[in-house]
TORPA-4810 file (N, C-alpha, C, O; in nm, 3 decimals):
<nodes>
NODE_1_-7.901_2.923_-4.131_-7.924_3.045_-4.058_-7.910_3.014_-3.909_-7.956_2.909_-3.863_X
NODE_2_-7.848_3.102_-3.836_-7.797_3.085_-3.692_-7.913_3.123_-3.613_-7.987_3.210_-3.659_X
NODE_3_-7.954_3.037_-3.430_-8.095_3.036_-3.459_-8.090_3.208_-3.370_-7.989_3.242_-3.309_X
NODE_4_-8.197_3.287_-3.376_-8.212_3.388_-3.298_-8.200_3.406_-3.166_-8.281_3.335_-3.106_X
NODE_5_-8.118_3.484_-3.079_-8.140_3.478_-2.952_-8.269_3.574_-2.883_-8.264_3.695_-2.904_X
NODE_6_-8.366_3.528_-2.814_-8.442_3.591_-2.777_-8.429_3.736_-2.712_-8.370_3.708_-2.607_X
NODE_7_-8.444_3.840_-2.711_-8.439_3.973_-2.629_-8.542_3.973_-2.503_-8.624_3.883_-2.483_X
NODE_8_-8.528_4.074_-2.431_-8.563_4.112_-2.325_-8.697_4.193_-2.355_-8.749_4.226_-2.461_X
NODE_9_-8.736_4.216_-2.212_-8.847_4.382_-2.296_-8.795_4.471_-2.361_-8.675_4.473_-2.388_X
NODE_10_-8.900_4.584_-2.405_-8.885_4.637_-2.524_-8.955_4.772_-2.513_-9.078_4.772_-2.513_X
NODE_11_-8.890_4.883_-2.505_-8.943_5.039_-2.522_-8.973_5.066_-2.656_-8.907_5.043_-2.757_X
NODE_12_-9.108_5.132_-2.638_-9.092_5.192_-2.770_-9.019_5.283_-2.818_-8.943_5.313_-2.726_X
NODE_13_-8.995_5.344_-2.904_-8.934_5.465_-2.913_-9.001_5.564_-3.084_-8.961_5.671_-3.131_X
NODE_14_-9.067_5.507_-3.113_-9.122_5.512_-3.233_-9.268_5.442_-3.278_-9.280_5.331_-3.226_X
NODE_15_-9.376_5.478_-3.360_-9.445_5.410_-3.419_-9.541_5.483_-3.533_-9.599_5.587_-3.503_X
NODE_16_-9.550_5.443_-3.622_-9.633_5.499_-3.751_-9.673_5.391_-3.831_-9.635_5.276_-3.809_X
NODE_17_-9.762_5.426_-3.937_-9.845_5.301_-4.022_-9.717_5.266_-4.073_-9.744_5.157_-4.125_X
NODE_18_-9.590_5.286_-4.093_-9.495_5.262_-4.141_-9.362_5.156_-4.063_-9.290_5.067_-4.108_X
NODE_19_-9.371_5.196_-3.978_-9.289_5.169_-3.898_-9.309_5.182_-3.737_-9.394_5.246_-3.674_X
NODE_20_-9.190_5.089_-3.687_-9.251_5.053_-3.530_-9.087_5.035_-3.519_-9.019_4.985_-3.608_X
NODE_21_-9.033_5.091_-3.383_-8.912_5.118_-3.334_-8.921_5.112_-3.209_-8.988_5.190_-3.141_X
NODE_22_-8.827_4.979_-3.147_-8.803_4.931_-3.046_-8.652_4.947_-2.983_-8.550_4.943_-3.051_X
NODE_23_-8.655_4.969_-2.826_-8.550_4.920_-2.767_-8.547_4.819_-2.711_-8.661_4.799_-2.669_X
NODE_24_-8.461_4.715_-2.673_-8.469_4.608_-2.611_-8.387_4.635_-2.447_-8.311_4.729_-2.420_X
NODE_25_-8.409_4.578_-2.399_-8.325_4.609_-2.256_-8.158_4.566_-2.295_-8.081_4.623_-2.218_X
NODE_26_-8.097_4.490_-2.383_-7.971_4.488_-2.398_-7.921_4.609_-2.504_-7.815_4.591_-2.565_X
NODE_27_-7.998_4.732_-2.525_-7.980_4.786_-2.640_-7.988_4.793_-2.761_-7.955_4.898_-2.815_X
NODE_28_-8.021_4.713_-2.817_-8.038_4.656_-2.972_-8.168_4.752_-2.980_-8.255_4.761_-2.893_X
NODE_29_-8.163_4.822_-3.103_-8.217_4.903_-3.141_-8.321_4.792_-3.229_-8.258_4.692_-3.261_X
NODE_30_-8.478_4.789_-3.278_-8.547_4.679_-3.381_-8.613_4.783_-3.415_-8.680_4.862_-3.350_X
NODE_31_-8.582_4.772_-3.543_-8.664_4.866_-3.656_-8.712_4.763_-3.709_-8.644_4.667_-3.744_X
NODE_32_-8.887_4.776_-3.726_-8.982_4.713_-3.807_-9.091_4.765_-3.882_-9.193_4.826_-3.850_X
NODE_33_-9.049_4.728_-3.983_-9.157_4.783_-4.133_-9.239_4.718_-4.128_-9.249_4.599_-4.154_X
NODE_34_-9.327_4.808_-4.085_-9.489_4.750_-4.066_-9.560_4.706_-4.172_-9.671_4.668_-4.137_X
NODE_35_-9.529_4.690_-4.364_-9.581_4.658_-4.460_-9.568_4.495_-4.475_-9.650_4.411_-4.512_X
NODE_36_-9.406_4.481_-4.425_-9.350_4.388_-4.481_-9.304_4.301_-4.397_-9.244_4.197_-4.424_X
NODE_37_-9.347_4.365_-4.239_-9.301_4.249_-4.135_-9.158_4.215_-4.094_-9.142_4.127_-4.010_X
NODE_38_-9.043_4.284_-4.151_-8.908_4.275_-4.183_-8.854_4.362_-4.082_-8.844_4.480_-4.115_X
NODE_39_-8.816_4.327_-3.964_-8.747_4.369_-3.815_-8.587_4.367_-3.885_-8.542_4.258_-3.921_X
NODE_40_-8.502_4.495_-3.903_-8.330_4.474_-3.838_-8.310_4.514_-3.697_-8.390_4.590_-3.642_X
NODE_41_-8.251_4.486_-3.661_-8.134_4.531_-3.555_-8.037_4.554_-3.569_-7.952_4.483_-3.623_X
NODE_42_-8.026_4.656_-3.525_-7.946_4.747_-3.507_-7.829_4.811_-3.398_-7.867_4.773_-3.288_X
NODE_43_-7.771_4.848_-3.390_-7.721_4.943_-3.228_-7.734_5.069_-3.257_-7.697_5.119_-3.364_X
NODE_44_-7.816_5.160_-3.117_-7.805_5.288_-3.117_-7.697_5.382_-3.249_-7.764_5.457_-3.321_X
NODE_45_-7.604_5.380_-3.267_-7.495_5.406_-3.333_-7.538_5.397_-3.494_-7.514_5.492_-3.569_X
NODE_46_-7.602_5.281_-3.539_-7.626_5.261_-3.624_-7.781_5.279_-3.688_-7.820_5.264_-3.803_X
NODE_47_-7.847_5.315_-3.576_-7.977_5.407_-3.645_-7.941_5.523_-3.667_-7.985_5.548_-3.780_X
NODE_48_-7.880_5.622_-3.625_-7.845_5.717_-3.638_-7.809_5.711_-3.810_-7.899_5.738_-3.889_X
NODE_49_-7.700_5.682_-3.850_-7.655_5.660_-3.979_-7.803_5.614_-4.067_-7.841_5.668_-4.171_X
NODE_50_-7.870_5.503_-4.000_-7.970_5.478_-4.078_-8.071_5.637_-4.080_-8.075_5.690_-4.190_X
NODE_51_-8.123_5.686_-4.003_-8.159_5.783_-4.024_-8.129_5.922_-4.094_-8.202_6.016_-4.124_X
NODE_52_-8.023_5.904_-4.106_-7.964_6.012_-4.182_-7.974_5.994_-4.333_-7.996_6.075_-4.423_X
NODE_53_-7.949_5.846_-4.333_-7.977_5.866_-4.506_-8.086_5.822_-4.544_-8.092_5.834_-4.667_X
NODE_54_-8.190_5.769_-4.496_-8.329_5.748_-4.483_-8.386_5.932_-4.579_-8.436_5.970_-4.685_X
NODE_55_-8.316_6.006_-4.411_-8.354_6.163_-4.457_-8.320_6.220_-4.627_-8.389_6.268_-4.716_X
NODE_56_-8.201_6.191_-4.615_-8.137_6.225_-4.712_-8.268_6.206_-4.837_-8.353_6.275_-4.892_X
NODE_57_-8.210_6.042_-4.837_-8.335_5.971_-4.954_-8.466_6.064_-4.966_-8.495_6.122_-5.070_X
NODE_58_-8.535_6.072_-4.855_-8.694_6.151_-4.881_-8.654_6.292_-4.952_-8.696_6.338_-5.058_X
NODE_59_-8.563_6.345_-4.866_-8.521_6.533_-4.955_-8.509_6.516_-5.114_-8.553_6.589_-5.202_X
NODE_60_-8.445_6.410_-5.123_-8.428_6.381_-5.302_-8.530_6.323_-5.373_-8.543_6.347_-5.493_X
NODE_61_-8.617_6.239_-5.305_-8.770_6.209_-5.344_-8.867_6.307_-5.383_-8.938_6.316_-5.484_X
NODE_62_-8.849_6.409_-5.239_-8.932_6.510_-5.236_-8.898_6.586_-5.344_-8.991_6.637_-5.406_X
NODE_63_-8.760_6.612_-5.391_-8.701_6.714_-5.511_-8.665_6.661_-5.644_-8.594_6.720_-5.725_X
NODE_64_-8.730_6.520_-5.662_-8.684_6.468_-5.792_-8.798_6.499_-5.841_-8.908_6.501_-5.786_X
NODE_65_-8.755_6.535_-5.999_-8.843_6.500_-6.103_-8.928_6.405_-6.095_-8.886_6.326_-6.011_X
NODE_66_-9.062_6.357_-6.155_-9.151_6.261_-6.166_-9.117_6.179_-6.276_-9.133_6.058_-6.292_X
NODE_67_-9.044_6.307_-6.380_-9.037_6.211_-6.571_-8.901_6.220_-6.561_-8.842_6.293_-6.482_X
NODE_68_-8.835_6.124_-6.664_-8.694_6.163_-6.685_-8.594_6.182_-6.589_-8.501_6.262_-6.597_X
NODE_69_-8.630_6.071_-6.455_-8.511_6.102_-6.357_-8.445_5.936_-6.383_-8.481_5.830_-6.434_X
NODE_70_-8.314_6.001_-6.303_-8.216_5.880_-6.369_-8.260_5.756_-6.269_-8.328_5.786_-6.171_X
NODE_71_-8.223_5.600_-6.292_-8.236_5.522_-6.230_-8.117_5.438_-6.174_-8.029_5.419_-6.258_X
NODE_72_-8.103_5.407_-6.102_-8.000_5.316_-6.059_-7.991_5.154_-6.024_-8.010_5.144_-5.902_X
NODE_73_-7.979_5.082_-6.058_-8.018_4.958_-6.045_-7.949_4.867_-5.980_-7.992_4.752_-5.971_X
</nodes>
């Protein structure tokens, strides 16, 4: 594994028991799941996309069946 380069400061831009969303001063977007401790980075550009199907996902959560929904593995 290649070693990490350190970032700069860091805006928030986000935070919930879930999640914690950072900017860094070079842009790099850090999304961190607050359960699991598991930071990506990202670029602006590419949260977007992540957010969209994040959304997506919950609308179909919110509208799936509980019994008898299909699985994907």
């Amino acid at each position: 594994m290649p070693p990490s380069s350190a970032c700069g400061q860091h805006v928030e831009l986000a935070s919930t028991h879930a999640v914690r969303i950072t900017r860094c001063t070079c842009g790099t977007v850090h999304v961190t799941l607050v359960a699991s401790g598991v930071t990506v980075r990202v670029s602006a550009e590419a949260l977007h996309g992540l957010a969209a199907g994040l959304k997506q996902a919950v609308e179909r959560l919110d509208d799936a069946p509980q019994l008898g929904s299909t699985t994907i593995n």
